[in-house]
C-alpha positions in Angstrom: 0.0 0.0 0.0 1.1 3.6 -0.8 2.1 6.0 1.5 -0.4 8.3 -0.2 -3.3 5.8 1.0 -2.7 6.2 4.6 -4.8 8.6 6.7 -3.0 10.9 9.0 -4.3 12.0 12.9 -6.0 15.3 13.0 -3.9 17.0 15.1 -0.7 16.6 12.0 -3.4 17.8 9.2 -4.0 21.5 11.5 -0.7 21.3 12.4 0.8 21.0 8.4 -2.1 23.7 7.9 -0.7 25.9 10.5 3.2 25.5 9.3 2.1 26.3 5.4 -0.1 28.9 6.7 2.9 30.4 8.7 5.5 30.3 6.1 3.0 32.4 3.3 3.0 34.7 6.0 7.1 34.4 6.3 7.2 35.2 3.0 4.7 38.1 2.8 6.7 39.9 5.3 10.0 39.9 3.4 8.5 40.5 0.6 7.3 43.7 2.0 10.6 44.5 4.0 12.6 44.0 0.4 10.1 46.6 -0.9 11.0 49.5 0.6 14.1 48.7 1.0 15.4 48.5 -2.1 18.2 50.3 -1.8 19.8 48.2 0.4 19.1 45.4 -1.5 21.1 46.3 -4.2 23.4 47.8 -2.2 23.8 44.0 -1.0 24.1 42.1 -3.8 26.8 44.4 -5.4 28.6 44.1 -2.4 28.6 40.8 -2.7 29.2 40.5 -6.6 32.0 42.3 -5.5 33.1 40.9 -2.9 33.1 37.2 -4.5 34.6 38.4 -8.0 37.6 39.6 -5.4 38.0 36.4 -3.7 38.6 34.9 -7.6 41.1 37.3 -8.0 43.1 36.8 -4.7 42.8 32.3 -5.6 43.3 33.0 -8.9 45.9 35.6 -9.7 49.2 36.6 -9.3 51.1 40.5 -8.4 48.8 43.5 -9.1 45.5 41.2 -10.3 46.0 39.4 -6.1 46.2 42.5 -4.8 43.9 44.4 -6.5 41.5 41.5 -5.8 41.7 42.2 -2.2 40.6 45.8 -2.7 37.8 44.3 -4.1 36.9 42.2 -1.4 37.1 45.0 1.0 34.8 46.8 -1.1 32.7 44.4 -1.1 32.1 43.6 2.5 31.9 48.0 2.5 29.1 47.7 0.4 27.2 44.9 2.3 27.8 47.1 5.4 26.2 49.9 3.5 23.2 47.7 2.6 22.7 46.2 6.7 22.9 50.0 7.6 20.2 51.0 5.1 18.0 48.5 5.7 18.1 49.0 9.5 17.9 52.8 9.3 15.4 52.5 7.0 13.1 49.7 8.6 10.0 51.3 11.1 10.1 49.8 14.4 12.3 47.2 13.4 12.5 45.3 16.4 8.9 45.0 16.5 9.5 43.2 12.6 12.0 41.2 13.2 10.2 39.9 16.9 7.5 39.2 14.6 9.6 37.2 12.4 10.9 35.2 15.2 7.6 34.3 16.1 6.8 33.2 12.9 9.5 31.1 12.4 9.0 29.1 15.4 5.3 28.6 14.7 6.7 27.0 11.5 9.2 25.2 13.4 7.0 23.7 15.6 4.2 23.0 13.6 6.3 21.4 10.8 8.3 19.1 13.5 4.6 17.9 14.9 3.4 17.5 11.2 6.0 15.1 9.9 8.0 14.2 13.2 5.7 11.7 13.7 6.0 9.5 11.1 7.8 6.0 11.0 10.8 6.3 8.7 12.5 3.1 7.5 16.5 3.4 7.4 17.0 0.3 5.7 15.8 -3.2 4.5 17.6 -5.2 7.1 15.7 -3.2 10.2 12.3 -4.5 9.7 13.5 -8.0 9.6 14.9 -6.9 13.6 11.7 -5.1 14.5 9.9 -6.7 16.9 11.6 -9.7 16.2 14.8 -11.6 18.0 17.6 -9.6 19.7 20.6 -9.5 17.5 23.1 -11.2 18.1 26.8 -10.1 18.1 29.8 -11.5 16.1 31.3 -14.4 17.2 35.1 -13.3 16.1 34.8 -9.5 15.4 38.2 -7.6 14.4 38.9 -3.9 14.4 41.6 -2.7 12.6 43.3 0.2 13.7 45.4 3.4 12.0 47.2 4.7 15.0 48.1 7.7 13.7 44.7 9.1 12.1 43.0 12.2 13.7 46.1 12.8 15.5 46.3 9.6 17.9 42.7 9.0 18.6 43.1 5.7 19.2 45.2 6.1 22.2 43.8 9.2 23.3 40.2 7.3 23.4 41.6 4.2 25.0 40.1 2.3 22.2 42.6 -0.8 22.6 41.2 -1.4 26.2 38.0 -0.5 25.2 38.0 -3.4 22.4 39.7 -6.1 24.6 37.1 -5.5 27.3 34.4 -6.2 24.7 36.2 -9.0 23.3 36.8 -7.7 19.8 40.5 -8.8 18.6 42.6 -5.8 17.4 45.0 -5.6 14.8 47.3 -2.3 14.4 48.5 -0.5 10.9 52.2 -0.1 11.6 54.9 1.3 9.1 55.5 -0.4 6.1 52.1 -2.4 6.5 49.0 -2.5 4.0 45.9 -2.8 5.4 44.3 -4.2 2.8 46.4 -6.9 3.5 45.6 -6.8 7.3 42.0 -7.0 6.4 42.3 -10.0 4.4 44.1 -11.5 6.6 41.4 -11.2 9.7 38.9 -13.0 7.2 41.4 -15.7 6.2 41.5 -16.3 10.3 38.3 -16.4 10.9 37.0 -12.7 11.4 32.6 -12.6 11.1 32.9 -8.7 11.6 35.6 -6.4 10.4 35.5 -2.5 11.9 37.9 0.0 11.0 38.8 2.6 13.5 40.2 5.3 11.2 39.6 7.6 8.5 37.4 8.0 5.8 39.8 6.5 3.2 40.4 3.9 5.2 36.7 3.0 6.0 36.0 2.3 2.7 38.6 0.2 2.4 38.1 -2.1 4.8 34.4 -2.1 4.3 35.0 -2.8 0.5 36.8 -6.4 1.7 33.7 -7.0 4.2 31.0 -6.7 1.4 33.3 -8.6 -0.9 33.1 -11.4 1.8 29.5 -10.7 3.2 30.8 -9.8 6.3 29.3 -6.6 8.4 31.6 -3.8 9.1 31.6 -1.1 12.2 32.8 2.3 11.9 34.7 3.9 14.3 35.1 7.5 14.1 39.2 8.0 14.7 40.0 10.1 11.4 40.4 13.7 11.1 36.7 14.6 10.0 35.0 11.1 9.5 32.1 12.4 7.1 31.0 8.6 6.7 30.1 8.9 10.5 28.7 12.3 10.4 26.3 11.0 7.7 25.6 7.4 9.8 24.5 10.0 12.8 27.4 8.7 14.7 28.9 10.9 17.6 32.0 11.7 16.3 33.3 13.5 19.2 33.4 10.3 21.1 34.4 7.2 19.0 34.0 5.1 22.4 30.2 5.2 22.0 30.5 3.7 18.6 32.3 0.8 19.8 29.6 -0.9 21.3 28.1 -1.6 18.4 30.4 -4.7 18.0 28.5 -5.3 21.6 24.7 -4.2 20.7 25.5 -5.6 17.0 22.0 -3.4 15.9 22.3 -4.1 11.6 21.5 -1.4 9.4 22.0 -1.6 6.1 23.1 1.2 3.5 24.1 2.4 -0.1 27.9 1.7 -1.3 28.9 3.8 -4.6 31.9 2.8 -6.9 34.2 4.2 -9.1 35.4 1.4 -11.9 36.1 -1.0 -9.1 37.1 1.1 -6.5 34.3 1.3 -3.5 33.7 4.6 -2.2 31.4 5.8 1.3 31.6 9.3 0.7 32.4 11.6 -2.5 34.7 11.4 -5.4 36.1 14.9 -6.5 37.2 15.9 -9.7 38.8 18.9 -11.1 40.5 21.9 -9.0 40.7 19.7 -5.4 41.9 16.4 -7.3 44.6 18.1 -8.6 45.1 20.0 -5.8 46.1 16.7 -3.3 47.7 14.7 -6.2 50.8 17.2 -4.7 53.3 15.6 -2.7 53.2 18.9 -0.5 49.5 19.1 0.2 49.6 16.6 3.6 52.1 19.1 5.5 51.1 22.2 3.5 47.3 22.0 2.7 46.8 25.9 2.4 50.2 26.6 1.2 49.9 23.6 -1.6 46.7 24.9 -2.6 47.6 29.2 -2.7 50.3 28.2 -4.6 48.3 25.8 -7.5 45.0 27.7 -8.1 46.4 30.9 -9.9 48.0 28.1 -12.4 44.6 26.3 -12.4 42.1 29.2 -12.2 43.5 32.0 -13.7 43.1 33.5 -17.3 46.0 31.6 -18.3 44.9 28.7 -17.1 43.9 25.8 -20.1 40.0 24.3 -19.3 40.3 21.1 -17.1 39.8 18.0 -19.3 37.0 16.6 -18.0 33.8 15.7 -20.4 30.0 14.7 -19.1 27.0 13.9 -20.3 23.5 14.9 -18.1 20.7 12.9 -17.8 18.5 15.0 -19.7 21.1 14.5 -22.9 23.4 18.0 -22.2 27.1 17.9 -23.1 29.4 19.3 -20.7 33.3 20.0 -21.5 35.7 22.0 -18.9 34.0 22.0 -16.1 36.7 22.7 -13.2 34.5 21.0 -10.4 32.9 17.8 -10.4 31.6 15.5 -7.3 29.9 12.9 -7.2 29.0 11.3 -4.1 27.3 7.9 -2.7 24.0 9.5 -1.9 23.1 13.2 -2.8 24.9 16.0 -0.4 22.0 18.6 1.3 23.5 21.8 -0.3 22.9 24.8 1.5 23.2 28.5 0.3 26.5 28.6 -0.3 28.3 26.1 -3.1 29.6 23.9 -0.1 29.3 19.9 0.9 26.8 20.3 3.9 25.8 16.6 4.7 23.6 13.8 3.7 20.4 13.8 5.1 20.0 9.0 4.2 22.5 6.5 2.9 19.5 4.8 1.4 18.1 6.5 -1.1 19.5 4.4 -4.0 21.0 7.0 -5.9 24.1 9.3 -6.9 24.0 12.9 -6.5 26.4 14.9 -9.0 27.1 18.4 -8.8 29.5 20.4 -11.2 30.8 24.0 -12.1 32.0 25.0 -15.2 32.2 28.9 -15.1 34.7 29.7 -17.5 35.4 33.1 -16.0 35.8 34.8 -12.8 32.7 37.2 -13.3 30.9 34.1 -14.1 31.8 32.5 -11.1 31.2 35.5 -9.1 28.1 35.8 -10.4 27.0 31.7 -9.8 28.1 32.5 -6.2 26.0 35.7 -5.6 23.0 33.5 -7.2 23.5 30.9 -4.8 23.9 32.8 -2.0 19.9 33.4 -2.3 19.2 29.9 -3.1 19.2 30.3 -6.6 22.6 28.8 -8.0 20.0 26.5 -10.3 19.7 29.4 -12.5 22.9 29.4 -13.6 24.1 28.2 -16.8 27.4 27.0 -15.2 25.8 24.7 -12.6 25.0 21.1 -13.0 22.7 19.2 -9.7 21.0 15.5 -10.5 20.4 12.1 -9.2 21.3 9.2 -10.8 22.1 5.9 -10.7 25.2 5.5 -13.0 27.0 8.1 -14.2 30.5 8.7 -16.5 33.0 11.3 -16.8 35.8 11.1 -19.8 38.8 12.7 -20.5 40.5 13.0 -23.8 44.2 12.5 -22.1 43.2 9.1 -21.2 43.7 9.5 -17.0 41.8 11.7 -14.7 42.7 12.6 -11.4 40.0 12.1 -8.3 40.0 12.9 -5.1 38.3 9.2 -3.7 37.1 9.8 0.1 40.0 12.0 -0.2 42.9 9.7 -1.3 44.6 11.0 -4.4 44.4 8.6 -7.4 45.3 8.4 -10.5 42.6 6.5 -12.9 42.1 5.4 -16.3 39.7 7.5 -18.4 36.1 7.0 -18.7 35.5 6.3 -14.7 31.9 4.8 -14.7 30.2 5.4 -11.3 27.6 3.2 -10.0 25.3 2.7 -7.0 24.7 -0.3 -4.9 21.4 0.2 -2.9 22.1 -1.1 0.3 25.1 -3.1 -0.4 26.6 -2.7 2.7 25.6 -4.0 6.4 26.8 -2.1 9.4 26.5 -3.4 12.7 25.6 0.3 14.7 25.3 0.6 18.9 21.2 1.5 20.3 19.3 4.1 19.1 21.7 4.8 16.0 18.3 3.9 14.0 16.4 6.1 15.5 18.8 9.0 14.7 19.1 7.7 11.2 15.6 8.5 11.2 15.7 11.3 12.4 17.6 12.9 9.7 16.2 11.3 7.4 12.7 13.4 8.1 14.3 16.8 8.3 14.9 15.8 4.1 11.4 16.7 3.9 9.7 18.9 1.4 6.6 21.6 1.3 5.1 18.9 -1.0 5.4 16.3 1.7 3.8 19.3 4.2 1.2 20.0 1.4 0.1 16.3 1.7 0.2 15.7 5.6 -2.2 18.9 5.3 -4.1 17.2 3.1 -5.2 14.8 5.7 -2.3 11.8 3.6 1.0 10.6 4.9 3.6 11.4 2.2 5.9 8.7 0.9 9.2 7.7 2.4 
């Protein structure tokens, strides 16, 4: 049965009624606050036109271009702080407006988490086999590897060695002049039913590539730098110790894997200006350095268009397009061109973005769109979902950035989705969470519906 056919409670239909009611009247009030104050309105967006088309200048260009793009950076931000002052100056009683937006906001808050909080969001096929059913069971020879190293000693500094032995999960270290890969395979050729990897992001999809090639489950333990696979999962990354007991609590959940050729990937592959970027023996040590140093050779109006070729799924052609990413589930992007996060790991598709500005002032001018939500309007910007996708080069190779390990691949890399290829074993309540964010990728069509007295579809 669709999720269309089911009837929702009375109290979510008002409350969806309230929350669309609430943002018209959102939007009706800046609406009016823009109109008579139009002046600072422009005032803001040349400000920041100029401000951006600076920042181009400073990454992109060398002697009197850098410095003269810093001039225009300054006056941009002057001009932004012209707008704020005209708009405040020229707002009546503007506390009383802006308490009244404050208000509103909340009503739509509120309303909107009591009109779709409620409902029962599946993370994954392998959970409603669990619900209600038998307690899992944990593995009967788990194995976490470890990079002692990554994040800068977490595993030490966590205690995640004791931690481990306590819960009776073997432990095997990365030392100098060792390849995990090899470690990995080795813990399955002994008799491993569980591999975890306590480590970064590159190193999570490595071992968890070996544990779907053996249909093993796989635990991730944030220890990395920024562990954006375990941001996603909803895992506390603060404290990998809490993650640990999921070898203990052994709570499946199962999500999407994405490859490249045959290389599995968790997070994103990046193409283009970062690719290159980190394919520098410098960039480990020197990451801002490395990267000051590059772009003026990659961005600037010297610079020859990056030799990357794609096709989109409604039939476009694009060549030169200086960023591409594609990642294992679509990214939530916010207003700014920026990987937020991803809202599921289940959604059975790629999401692909790309920019191919061929200027400065056409970058500067996809920036200041998307900085009021409206980057889709731009010529140079490419957003989809899909399942497979390809990306060719002429010179044969491409570089990519894979969950941030530089490679080196042959040209055309095929990217593919595996819907819910890979089992995790998480600790309690990491289904719940997973659910949680899951809801908050809601739409104003999925509001429009729960209003409509319907439950929207998952």
């Amino acid at each position: 049965m669709s999720g269309d056919s089911v009837r929702v409670s009375a109290g979510r239909r008002w409350a969806a009624i309230a929350a669309i009611a609430s943002t018209a009247a959102l939007a009706v009030l800046v609406v009016v606050f823009l109109v008579r104050n139009i002046p600072a309105v422009l005032f803001g967006i040349a400000g920041l036109f100029v401000a951006v088309a600076g920042a181009w200048w400073v990454a992109a260009e060398r002697d009197w271009r850098h410095r003269a793009g810093w001039v225009g950076v300054a006056g941009g931000v002057a001009l932004l702080v012209v707008g704020v002052v005209l708009a405040v100056g020229g707002a009546d009683r503007i506390l009383a407006r802006v308490a009244v937006f404050v208000a509103l906001l909340a009503v739509v808050v509120l309303t909107t988490r009591v009109a779709l909080g409620a409902q029962t969001v599946p993370v994954g096929d392998s959970d409603a086999a669990h619900a209600g059913g038998d307690p899992p069971v944990p593995p009967g020879h788990p194995v976490l590897l470890c990079n002692p190293w990554s994040g800068g000693g977490k595993v030490e500094q966590f205690g995640l060695l004791e931690l481990a032995e306590e819960l009776g999960v073997e432990t095997v270290l990365l030392d100098h002049g060792l390849d995990l890969e090899q470690l990995a395979r080795g813990a399955v050729a002994d008799g491993a039913d569980c591999l975890g990897m306590a480590g970064g992001d590159g190193s999570q999809a490595l071992v968890a590539s070996i544990a779907v090639e053996h249909g093993l489950p796989f635990v991730c333990i944030s220890a990395g730098t920024r562990n954006h696979f375990a941001l996603d999962l909803g895992l506390d990354r603060d404290d990998p110790r809490s993650t640990m007991y999921a070898f203990r609590d052994a709570v499946p959940r199962r999500v999407d894997y994405a490859t490249v050729g045959d290389r599995l990937f968790v997070n994103n592959v990046s193409l283009g200006v970062y690719a290159t970027v980190v394919q520098e023996d410098s960039y480990r040590d020197a990451k801002v350095e490395t990267a000051r140093s590059r772009l003026p050779e990659l961005l600037g109006r010297q610079a020859e268009p990056f030799d990357l070729q794609f096709t989109t799924p409604d039939g476009e052609e694009i060549d030169g397009a200086f960023v591409v990413m594609v990642s294992n589930n679509p990214y939530a992007l916010g207003a700014k061109i920026d990987v937020a996060q991803r809202r599921r790991l289940d959604s059975g598709v790629l999401g692909v973005f790309a920019v191919s500005a061929p200027t400065g002032a056409a970058a500067a001018r996809l920036v200041t769109l998307s900085a009021v939500g409206q980057r889709q309007r731009s010529p140079y910007w490419h957003e989809f979902t899909t399942e497979e996708f390809e990306v060719r080069s002429r010179s044969g190779t491409i570089f990519a950035g894979v969950d941030g390990e530089a490679l080196d691949l042959p040209s055309p890399l095929v990217f593919r989705t595996h819907p819910l290829g890979l089992t995790l074993l998480v600790p309690e309540g990491n289904r719940e969470i997973a659910a949680a964010r899951k809801a908050r990728d809601r739409t104003l069509r999925d509001l429009v519906t729960v209003a409509r007295g319907r439950e929207p579809l998952s």
